[in-house]
Structures are given as C-alpha cells and as structure tokens.
SEDO-785389 format. One record per residue (C-alpha): residue number from 1; residue in one letter; z, x, y. Coordinates in Angstrom, 2 decimals. Example, Ala and Ser with C-alpha at 12.3 -4.5 7.8 and 13.67 -1.06 7.14 Angstrom:
2
(1, "A", (7.80, 12.30, -4.50)) (2, "S", (7.14, 13.67, -1.06)) 
This chain:
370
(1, "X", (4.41, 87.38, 44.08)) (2, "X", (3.87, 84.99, 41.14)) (3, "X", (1.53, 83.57, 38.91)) (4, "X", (1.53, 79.93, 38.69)) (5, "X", (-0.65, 77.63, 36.79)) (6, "X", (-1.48, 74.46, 37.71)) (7, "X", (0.03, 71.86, 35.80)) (8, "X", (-2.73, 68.81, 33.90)) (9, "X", (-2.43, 65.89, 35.28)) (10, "X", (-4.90, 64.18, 32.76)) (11, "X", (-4.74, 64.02, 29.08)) (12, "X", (-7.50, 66.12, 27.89)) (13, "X", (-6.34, 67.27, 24.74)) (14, "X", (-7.98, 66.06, 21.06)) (15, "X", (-6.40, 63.71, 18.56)) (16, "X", (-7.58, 65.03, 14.75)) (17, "X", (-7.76, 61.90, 12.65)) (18, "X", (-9.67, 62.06, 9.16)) (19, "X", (-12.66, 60.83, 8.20)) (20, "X", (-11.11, 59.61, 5.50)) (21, "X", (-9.06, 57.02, 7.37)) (22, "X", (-12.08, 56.14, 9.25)) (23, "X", (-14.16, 55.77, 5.99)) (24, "X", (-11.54, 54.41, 3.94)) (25, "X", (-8.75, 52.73, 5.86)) (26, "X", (-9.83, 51.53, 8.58)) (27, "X", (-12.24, 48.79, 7.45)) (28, "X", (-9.95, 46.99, 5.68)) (29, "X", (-7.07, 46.18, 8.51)) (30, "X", (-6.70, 44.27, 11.96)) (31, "X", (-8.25, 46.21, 14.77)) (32, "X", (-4.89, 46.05, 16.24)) (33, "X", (-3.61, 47.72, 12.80)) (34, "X", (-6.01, 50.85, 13.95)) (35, "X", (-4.74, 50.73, 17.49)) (36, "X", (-1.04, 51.06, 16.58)) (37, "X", (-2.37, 53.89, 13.69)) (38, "X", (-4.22, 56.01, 16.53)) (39, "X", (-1.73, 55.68, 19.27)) (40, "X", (1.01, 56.40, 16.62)) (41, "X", (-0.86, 59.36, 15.32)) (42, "X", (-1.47, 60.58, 18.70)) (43, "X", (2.22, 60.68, 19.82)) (44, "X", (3.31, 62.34, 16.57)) (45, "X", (0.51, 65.29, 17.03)) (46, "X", (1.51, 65.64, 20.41)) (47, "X", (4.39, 68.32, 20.02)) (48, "X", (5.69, 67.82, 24.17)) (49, "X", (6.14, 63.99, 23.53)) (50, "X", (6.55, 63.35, 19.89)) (51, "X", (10.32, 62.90, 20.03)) (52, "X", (9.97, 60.84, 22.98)) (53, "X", (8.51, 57.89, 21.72)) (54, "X", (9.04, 54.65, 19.98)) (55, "X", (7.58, 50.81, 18.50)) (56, "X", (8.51, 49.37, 21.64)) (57, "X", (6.54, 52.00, 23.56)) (58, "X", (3.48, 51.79, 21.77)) (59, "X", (3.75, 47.75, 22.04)) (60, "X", (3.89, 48.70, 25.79)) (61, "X", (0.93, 50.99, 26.12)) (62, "X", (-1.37, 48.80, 24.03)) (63, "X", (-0.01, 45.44, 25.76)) (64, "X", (0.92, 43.91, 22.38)) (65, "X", (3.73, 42.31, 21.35)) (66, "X", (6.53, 44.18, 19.36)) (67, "X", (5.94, 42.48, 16.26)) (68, "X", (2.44, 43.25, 16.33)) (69, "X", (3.32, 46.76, 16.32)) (70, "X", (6.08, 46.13, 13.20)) (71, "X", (3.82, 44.46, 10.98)) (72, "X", (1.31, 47.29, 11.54)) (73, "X", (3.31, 49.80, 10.19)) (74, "X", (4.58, 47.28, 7.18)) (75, "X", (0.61, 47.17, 6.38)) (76, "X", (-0.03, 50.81, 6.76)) (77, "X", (2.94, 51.64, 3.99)) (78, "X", (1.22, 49.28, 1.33)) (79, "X", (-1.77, 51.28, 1.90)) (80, "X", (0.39, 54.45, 1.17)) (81, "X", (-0.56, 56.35, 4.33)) (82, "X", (2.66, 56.32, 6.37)) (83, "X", (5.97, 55.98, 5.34)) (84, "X", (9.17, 54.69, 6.79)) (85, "X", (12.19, 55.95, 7.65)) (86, "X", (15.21, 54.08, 8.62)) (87, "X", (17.29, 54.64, 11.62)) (88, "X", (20.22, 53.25, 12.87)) (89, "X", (17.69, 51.35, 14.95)) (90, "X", (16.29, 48.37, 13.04)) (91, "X", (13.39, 48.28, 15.55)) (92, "X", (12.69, 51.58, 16.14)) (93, "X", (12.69, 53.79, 12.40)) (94, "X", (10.69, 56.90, 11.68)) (95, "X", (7.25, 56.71, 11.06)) (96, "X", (5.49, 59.76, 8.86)) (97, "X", (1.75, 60.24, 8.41)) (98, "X", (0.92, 61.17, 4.60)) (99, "X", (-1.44, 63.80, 5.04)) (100, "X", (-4.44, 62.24, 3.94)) (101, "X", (-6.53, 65.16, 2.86)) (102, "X", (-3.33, 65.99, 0.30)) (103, "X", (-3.36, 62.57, -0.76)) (104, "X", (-6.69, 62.51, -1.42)) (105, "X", (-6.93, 65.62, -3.59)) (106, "X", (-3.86, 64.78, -5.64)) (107, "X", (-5.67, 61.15, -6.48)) (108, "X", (-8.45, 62.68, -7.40)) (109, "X", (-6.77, 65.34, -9.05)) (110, "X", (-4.81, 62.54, -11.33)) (111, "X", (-8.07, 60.94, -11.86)) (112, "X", (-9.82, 63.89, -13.55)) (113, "X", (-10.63, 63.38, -17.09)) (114, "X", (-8.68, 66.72, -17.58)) (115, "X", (-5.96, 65.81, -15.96)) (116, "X", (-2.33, 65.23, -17.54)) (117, "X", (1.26, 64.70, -15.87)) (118, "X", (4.02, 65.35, -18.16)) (119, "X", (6.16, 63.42, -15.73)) (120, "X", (4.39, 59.73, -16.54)) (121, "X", (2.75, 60.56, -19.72)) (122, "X", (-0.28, 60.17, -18.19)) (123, "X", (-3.24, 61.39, -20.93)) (124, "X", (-7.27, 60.70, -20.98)) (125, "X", (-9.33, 60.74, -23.37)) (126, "X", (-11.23, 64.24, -22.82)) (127, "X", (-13.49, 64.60, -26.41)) (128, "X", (-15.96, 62.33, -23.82)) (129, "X", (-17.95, 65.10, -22.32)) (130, "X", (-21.10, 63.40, -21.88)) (131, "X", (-22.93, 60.48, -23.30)) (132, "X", (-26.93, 61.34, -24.99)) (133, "X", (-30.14, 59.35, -24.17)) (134, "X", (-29.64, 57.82, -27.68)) (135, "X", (-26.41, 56.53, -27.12)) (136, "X", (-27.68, 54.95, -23.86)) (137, "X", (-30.40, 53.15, -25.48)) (138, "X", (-28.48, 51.62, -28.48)) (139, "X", (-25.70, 50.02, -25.39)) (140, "X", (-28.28, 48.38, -24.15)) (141, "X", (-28.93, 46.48, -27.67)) (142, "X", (-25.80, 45.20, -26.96)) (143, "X", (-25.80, 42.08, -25.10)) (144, "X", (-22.31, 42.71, -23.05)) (145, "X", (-23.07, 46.37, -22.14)) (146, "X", (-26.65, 45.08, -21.26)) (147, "X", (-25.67, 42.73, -19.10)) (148, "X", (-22.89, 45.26, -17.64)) (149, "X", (-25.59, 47.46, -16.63)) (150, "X", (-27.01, 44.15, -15.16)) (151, "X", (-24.61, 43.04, -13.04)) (152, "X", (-23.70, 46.81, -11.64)) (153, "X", (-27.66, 47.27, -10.59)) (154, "X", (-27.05, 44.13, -8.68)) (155, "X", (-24.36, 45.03, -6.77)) (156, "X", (-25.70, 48.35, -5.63)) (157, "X", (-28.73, 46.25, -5.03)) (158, "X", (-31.15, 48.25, -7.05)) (159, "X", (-31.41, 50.05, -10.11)) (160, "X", (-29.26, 52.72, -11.05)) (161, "X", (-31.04, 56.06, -12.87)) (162, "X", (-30.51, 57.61, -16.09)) (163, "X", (-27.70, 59.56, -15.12)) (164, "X", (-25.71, 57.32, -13.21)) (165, "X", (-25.92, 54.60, -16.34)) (166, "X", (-24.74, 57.61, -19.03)) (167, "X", (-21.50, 57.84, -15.91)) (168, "X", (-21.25, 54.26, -16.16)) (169, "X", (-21.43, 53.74, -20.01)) (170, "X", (-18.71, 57.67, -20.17)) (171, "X", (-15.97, 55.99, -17.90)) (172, "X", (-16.57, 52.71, -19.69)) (173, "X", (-15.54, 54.59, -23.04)) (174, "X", (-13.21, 57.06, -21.59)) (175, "X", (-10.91, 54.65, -19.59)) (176, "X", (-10.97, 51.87, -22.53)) (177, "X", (-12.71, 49.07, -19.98)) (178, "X", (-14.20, 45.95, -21.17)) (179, "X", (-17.83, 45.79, -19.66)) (180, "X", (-16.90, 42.66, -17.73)) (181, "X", (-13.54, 44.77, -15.59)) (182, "X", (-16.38, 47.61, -15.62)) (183, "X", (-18.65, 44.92, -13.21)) (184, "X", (-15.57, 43.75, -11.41)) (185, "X", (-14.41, 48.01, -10.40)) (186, "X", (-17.90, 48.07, -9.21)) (187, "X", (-17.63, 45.45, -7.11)) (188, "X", (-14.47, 45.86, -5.67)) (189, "X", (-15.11, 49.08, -4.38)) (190, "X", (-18.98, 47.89, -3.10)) (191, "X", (-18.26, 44.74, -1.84)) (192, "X", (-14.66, 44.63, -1.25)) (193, "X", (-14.29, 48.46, -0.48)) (194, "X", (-17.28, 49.03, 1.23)) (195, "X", (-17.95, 52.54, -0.44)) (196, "X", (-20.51, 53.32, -3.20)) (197, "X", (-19.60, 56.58, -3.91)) (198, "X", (-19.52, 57.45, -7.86)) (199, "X", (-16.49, 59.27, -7.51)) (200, "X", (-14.53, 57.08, -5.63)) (201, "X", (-15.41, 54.19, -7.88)) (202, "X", (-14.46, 56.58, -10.83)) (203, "X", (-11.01, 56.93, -9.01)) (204, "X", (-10.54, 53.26, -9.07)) (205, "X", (-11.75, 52.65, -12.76)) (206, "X", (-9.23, 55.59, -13.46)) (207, "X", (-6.15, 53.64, -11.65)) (208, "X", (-6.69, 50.55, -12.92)) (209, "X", (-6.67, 51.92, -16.48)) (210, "X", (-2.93, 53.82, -15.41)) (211, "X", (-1.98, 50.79, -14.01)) (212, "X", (-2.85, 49.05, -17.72)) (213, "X", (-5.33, 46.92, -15.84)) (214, "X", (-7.19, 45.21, -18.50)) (215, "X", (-8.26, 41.83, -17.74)) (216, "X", (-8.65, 39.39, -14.42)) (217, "X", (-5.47, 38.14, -15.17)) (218, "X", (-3.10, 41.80, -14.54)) (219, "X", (-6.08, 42.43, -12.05)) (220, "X", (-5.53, 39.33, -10.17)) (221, "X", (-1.54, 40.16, -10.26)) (222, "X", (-2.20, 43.56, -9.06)) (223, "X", (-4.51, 42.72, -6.40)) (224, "X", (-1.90, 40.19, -5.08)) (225, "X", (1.15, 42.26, -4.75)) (226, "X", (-1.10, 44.84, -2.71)) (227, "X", (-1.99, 41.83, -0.60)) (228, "X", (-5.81, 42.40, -0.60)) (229, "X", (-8.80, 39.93, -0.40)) (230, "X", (-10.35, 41.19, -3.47)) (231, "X", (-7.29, 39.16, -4.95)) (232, "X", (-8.41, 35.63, -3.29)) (233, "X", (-12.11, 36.51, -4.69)) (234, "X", (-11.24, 37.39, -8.01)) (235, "X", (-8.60, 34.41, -8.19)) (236, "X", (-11.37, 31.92, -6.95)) (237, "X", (-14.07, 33.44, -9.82)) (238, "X", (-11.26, 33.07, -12.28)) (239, "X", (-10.89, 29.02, -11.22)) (240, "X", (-14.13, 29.00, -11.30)) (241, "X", (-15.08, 29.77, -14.37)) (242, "X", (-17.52, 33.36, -13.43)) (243, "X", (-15.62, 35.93, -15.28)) (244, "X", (-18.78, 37.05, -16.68)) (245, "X", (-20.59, 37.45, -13.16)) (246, "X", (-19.45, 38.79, -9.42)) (247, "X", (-19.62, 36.74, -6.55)) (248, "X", (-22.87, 36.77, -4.88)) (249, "X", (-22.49, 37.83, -0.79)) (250, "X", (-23.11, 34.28, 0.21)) (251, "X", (-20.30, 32.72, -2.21)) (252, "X", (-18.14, 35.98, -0.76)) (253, "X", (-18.75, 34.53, 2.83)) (254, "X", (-18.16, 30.59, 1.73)) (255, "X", (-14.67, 31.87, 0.60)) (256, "X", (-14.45, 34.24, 3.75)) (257, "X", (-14.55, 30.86, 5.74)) (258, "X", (-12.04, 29.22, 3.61)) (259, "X", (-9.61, 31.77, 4.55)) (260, "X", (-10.46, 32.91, 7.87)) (261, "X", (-12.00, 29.94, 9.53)) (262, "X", (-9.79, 26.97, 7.80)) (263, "X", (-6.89, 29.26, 7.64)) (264, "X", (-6.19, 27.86, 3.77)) (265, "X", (-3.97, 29.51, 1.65)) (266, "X", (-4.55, 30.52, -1.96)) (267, "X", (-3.07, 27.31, -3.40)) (268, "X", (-4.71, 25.21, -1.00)) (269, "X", (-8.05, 26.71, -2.20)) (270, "X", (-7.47, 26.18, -5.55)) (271, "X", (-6.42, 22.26, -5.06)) (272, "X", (-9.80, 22.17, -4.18)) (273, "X", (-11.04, 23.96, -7.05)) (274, "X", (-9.11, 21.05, -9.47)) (275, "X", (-11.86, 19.94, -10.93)) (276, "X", (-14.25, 22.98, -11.48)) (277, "X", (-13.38, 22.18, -15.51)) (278, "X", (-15.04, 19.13, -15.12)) (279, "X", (-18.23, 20.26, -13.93)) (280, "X", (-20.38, 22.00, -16.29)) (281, "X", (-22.08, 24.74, -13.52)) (282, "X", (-19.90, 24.65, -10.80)) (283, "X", (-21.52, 25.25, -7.91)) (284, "X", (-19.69, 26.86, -4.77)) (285, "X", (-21.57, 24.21, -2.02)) (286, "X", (-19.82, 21.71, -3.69)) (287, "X", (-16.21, 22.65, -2.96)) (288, "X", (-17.08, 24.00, 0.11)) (289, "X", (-18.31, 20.45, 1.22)) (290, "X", (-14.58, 19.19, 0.03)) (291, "X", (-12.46, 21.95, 1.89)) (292, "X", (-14.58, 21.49, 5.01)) (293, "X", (-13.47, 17.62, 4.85)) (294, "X", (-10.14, 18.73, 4.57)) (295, "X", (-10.30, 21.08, 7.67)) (296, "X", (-11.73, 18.30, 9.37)) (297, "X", (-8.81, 15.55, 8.20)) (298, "X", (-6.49, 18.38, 9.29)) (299, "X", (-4.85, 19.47, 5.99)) (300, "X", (-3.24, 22.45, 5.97)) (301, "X", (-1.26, 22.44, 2.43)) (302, "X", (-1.88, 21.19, -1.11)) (303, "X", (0.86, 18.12, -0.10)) (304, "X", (-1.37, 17.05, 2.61)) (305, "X", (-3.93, 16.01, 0.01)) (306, "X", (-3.03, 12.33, -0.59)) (307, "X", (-5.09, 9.60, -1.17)) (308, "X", (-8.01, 11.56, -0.10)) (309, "X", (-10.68, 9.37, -2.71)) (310, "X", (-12.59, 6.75, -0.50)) (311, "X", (-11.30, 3.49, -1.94)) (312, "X", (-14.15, 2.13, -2.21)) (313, "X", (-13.97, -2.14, -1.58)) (314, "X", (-16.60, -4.65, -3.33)) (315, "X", (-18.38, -6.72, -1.20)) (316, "X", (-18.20, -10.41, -1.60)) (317, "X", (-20.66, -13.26, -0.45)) (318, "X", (-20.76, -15.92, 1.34)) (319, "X", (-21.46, -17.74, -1.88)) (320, "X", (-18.16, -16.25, -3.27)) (321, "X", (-16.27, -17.45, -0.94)) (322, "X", (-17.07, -21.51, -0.56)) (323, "X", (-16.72, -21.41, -4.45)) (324, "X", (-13.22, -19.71, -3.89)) (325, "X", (-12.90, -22.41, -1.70)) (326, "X", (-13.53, -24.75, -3.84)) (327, "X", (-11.51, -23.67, -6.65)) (328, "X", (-8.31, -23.35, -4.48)) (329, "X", (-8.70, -26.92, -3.15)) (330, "X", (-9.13, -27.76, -7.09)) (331, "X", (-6.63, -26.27, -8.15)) (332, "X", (-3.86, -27.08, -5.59)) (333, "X", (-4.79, -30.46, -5.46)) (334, "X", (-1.60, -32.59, -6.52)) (335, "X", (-3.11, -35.35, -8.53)) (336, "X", (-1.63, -38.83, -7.98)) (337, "X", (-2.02, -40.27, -11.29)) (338, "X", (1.29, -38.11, -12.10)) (339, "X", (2.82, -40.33, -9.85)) (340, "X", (2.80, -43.70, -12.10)) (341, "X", (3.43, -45.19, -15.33)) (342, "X", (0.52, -46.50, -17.85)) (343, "X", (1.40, -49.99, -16.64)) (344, "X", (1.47, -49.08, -13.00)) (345, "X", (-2.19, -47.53, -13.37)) (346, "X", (-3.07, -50.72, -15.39)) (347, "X", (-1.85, -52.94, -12.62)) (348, "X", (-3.72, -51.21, -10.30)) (349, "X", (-6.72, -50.84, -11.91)) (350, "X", (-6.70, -54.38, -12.01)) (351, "X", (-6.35, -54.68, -8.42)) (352, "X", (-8.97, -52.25, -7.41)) (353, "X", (-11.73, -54.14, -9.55)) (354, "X", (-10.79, -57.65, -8.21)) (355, "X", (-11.10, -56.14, -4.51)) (356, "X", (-14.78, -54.72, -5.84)) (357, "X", (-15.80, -58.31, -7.18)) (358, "X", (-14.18, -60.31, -3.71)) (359, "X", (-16.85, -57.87, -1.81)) (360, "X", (-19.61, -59.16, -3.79)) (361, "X", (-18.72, -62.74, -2.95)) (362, "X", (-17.24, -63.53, -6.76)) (363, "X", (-14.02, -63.48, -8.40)) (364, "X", (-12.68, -64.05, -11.61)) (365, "X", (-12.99, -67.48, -12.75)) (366, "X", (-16.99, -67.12, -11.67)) (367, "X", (-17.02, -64.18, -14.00)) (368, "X", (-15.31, -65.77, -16.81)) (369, "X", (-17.79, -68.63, -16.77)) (370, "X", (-20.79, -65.54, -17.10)) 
C-alpha cells in the first residue's frame, strides 16, 4: 500500500515582488520592461525551474521578440536592480535580482546625516540638528530662499507647513545646495519620480550632493548618462532660459510630445530651440508651433532643416510690368544714327525735309522766293 499525492497541474503558487519595485521602478520603464522583470523574477523564485530557463524562453512565453527581452535587462542594470552575468552564451547570461529591501536600507543608510564610509570618504555635515523658527523667518528675507520655498509649494501643489520648510531650509544647508538645484530635487522626484515622500526626496538631495551635483550643467550630464527624461526636461529649461523656475505640467507634456509623438531627438529639439536668445520671454507654444511644422514636413534630424524660412516673393503690378516693358524695348533698341557719318545724316536730313515740302505742293525755289 502507498501514499501518493496527486501531482498540480496548475501553477498556483505566489510570486513575492516588492512594493518598492512597484512604487519605485516600475513607473518609469516600458510595460514590456515589467513583463520581462516579473516573468524573470518568477522563474528565478521558482526553485523546480530556475535553472531551466533562459532570454529566449521568456521572449517565448511573453510572445516578444528576443531583443525586446535583451534590452530589458540592459535597462533594468542602469536602474541598479539586476545585474549581469556573462556566460559563454552571449544571448543567454545570468541575470541576479538585487534584493531590493537591502538596497533600499543601505541607500538610505548612506544618506543619513550620520552616516560616514571610510571607503569613499564620504562625510556630512552633522552640527545641523535642526533649524529654529527664527532662522526660518530671516530665509525668507532672502529673495532666493523665498522664492525656493516658492517654487517647492508649487510643485507639491500647496503649501508646505512649518516643519516641512525648517527640512527644506536643514538639507538645503546640510548638503551645500543652491536654492535653485533645491527646486529642481523637488521636482525631479514629484514630477519626474512620481513620489513625494520627504525622505525619499532627502535621499536624492543626498546623492546628488555625493555625486558633486551642483549646478544644471553636472545635473544635466548626470541625468544623461542614466538615460532618464528628467535629462531632456532639464536640458530644454536650460535652452530655454528657466533655470530659475520648473517646468509647469503643461510645458512637461508639450516636450512629452516632442519626444514621444514626433519621435525627435535631443539635438533635434534644441535646433528648434535656436533662437530662444532672441526672444526676450520665450514662450513654449511658440516652438512647439515650429517642431510640429517639422513633424509635418517630415524632418527627422537637425540636417533635415534646410531652407525651412518661407521665401517670401514681392508682388509686382501690372503697372510694373508695361513700364519694364518699356524700358527693355528702350534700352535694347539699336539706334540707327550710329550707323552714319555727320555728312550722311546731313544729306539725309536734307532729303527728308524736301519729301515734307513736295507733300505740301512746294519745293525749294518757291521757298526761297518766301
């Protein structure tokens, strides 16, 4: 007699992912990013088939092609949540899932005011504990920290309280921020991030001061080489002259279409931007009328821009033209007197004048008796 169990036949088991991939990941990629993430996940949590799987097999189950699947997991390691390990396989190398939870305490662990790493040198300054009521008050007598506080109640959308301003003005001293890359942290993480919470957007104002982030310039450079969008906006404010203001969510959408909708790269965006010195408030409508013409002309690089200025042709009358006429005629009429000699002309002259007189019945000798 034995005991036998019945074997599944349906996957019933649970995937764990982190909320903190769903909160924090996941809104910035591709939806098919995710997909490969999840199914990827899944395979390497499940212990019977985790050695049993590949790229190409994913691609399979999700019906996507192989590259799809390859340039998913080249996105996921800029993000620093997976990391890759070759194989004699170029197609088909290791994939490991950080363990988000760890990475998220040792970030925030770095990013405590406390904190020090003797292996980078990394040091804060900690005599900041707190910042008074009085201290508050005389920032905002300051027009750049008032207008930080500004800008930062805007992007959250309402006013911030008392406590929240005395966080804002600490990490403004503490990580050695100008107030305008104080307005452009919040930002990133509210409009580009999608996450208002203090801490995280202390984490960020903490990196970018490692990372000796200390004007849109480095910022922009930064932003690029982690291939993010918050590069294109800050980039575009930069051309545009708005380093003392964020983008509003309607001049974030304009540049949204730009890049989404016209497919235009950086540079082609900033062709259009040429002549933003020229203008003395640049206003977003305008170049978005002038890229739109270019989507519809069918440019696709900076090189495709030629000749784009209407020439613009002056209209001419009818008037205009006979006296055009006239002039031409005039002036390419071959004159015959060029033809003779003084006596020649005289001779003729002559000859015309007696003709003149025989038609009115007279001649010379009649005239000579006058």
């Amino acid at each position: 007699m034995n005991f036998i169990l019945q074997e599944q036949k349906i996957d019933l088991q649970d995937t764990p992912i982190e909320n903190i991939f769903i909160t924090d990941y996941m809104p910035l990629a591709d939806g098919t990013y995710v997909k490969v993430y999840l199914m990827g996940y899944k395979f390497a949590t499940d212990k019977e088939k985790k050695n049993n799987f590949n790229n190409e097999t994913i691609a399979k189950n999700l019906k996507i092609p192989l590259a799809d699947v390859l340039n998913a997991w080249t996105f996921w390691e800029t993000q620093g949540i997976i990391i890759k390990h070759e194989t004699e396989d170029e197609y088909n190398y290791n994939v490991e899932f950080v363990n988000l939870k760890q990475l998220y305490i040792d970030k925030i662990y770095r990013h405590l005011p406390n904190a020090t790493k003797e292996d980078d040198n990394i040091s804060y300054d900690t005599s900041i504990k707190s910042v008074s009521n009085k201290e508050l008050l005389n920032s905002n007598k300051m027009t750049d920290m008032k207008k930080m506080h500004e800008e930062i109640d805007k992007i959250f959308g309402e006013p911030q309280n008392i406590n929240n301003k005395k966080k804002i003005l600490k990490w403004q001293k503490q990580y050695e921020l100008s107030p305008e890359m104080m307005v452009q942290a919040f930002s990133y993480c509210i409009n580009n991030k999608k996450i208002r919470r203090y801490s995280y957007i202390e984490s960020i104002i903490s990196m970018w001061h490692n990372e000796n982030i200390t004007d849109m310039d480095t910022l922009s450079e930064f932003l690029e080489n982690r291939e993010d969008r918050y590069f294109i906006y800050s980039r575009i404010s930069k051309a545009l002259g708005f380093n003392n203001r964020v983008l509003t969510e309607g001049e974030r959408k304009t540049i949204d279409k730009w890049v989404d909708d016209f497919q235009f790269s950086i540079d082609m965006i900033l062709k259009g931007l040429d002549n933003s010195t020229k203008i003395s408030n640049p206003n977003i409508n305008y170049f978005d009328a002038i890229l739109e013409n270019w989507h519809k002309k069918g440019y696709k690089k900076p090189e495709d821009v030629v000749n784009d200025k209407k020439v613009v042709k002056k209209k001419v009358t009818s008037k205009q033209v006979v006296t055009t006429e006239k002039k031409n005629k005039f002036h390419n009429f071959e004159q015959r007197t060029d033809q003779y000699t003084p006596e020649e002309l005289k001779e003729i002259g002559k000859r015309n004048f007696e003709r003149k007189l025989k038609e009115l019945g007279l001649n010379m000798q009649s005239e000579d008796k006058i």
